[in-house]
N, C-alpha and C positions, 0 to 999 in steps of 0.2 A: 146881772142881778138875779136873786134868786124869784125864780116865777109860781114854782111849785115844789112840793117834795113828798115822797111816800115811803113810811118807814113800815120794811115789813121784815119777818124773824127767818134766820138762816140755817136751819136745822138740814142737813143732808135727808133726813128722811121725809122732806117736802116734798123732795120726786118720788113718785110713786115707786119707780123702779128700785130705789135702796129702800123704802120702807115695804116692799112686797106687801104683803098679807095686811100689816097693820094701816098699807094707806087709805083708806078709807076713813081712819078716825082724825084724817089733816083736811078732807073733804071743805072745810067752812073755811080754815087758814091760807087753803088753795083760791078759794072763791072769793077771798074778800083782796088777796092779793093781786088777782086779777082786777079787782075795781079797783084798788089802789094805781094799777098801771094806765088806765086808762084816765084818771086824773091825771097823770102826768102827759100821755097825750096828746088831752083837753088843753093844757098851757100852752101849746104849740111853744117848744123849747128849740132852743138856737142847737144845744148841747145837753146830751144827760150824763151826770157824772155818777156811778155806779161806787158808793161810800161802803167799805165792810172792815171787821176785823183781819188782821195780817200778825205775822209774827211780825216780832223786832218792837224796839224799841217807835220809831221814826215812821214817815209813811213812806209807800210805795208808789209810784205813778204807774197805773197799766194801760196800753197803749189799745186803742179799737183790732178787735182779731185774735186778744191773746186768749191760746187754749185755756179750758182747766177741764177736768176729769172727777169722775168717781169713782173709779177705779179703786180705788185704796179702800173703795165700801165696800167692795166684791161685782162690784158692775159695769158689766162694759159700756159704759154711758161718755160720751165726749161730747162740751160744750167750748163755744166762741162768745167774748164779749165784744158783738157788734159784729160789723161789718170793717174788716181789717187785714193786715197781716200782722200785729204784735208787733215786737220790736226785735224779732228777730236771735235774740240772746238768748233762748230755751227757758224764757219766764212762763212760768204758767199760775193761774188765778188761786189764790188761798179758797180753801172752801166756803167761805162767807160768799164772797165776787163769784164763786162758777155757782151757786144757787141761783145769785141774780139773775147771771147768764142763762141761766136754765129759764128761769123768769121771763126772760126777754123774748129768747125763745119761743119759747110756749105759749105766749098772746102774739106774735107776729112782729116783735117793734120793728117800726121805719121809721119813726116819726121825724129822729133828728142822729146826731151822730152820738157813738157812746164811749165813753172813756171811763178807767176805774182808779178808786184811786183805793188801798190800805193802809189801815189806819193800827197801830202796834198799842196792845191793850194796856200799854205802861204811859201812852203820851199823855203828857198831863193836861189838864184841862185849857189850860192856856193856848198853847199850845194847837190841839182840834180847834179851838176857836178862830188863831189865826188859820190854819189851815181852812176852817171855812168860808171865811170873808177871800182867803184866795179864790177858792172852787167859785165863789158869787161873781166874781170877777171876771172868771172864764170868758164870757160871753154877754147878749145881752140879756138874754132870755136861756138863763139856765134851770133844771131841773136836779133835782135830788132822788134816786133810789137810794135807802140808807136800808144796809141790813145788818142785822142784830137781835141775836135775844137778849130778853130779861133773866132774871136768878134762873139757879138749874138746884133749886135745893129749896121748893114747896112742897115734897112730901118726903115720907121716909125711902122712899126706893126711888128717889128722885139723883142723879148723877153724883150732886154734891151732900146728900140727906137731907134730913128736915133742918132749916134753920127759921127759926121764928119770926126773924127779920127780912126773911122775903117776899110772904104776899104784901105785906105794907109795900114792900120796897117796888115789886109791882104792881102795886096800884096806884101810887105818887107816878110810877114812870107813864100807864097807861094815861093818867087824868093828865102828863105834861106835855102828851105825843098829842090823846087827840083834841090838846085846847090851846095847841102851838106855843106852849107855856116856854118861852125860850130859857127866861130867868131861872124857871125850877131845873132844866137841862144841864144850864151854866153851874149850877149849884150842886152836883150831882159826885159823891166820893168815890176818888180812884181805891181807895181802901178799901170801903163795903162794895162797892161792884166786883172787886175782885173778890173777895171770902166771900160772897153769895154765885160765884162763878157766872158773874155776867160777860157776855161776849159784845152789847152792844152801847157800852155806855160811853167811849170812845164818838163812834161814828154818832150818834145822838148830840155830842157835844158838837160835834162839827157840824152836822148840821142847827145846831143853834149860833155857832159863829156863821154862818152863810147869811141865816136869817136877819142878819144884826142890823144890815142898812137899807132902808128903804121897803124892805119886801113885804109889810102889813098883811100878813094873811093868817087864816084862820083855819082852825083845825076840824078833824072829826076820824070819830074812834069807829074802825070799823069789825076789829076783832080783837076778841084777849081772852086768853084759856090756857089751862096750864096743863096740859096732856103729858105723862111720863115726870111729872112734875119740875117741868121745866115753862117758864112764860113767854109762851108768843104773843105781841103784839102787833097789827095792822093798824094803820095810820093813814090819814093826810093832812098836808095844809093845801092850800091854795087861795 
């Protein structure tokens, strides 16, 4: 069952190391994902299952240990998700999954064991749903890290340009994340997330399918700002 979950945004330039110069203006998205992690925790989890964007279509299962890199950012930066060997086959983390990992990192987790799973920005909403109610199943006491941003096209020099349609659209996502609003998650178009270049409306559904049975928990919004004009969100329920 699901115990806890903290959605927070997967921009490579969270580590300082790819954002050089400019990391200091991710300073509060840093800090708030750190509380984020420490809710999780607080649940004391059987299991954390690390949810992100992946290519493809379908999801991806990644095993506690598997590499991922930044390397392709220009930085010799190497991360592990968890304590593992992988699975052996030369998978390594989509960049959504090695932020987390970076994540985990970076606050110390031990708390409980970790697994990832991707999620392909085409699954339809059905779909993350069931795959959420599987991930709740996991264990008894499972945890969610869900990462994801919101639109990348709140201003004009923003990745996707200005679209009109995306502070609304991040601000329905912020009020859905941090008031555990699963319904409004459920409810959530594969069509406008993608022309507003959303990365996390996938893994948001999933974990609104986790949420689905039993787990009564309630949210709280701990960050949302649109730097480069793209929307970070920090989250919890619990």
């Amino acid at each position: 069952m699901l115990v806890a979950a903290a959605a927070c945004p997967c921009p490579p330039l969270l580590v300082p190391e790819v954002a050089a110069g400019a990391a200091p203006e991710l300073d509060a998205a840093r800090a708030a994902c750190t509380d984020a992690l420490g809710v999780l925790a607080a649940s004391r989890p059987d299991l954390l299952v690390v949810v992100g964007p992946d290519d493809g279509a379908g999801t991806h299962a990644y095993l506690a240990g598997t590499p991922g890199s930044f390397r392709g950012f220009g930085v010799d930066l190497d991360v592990r998700l968890g304590e593992g060997d992988g699975d052996g086959d030369g998978a390594e983390l989509p960049y959504g999954l090695a932020v987390g990992a970076w994540l985990l990192q970076r606050t110390g987790w031990a708390d409980a064991p970790v697994e990832g799973r991707g999620v392909g920005e085409v699954l339809a909403p059905d779909e993350c749903l069931a795959e959420g109610r599987r991930l709740a199943a996991r264990a008894d006491r499972v945890a969610l890290l869900v990462m994801g941003d919101a639109s990348a096209c709140r201003t004009l020099k923003a990745p996707g340009y200005l679209d009109e349609r995306a502070a609304p659209y991040d601000a329905e996502v912020a009020r859905a994340l941090g008031s555990a609003d699963t319904a409004a998650l459920r409810a959530l178009d594969p069509g406008l997330a993608h022309d507003l270049k959303v990365s996390g409306r996938a893994p948001w559904q999933v974990l609104a399918g986790a949420a689905e049975v039993g787990a009564g928990l309630s949210g709280a919004l701990l960050h949302e700002d649109a730097p480069y004009g793209v929307g970070y969100i920090v989250a919890t329920w619990s």
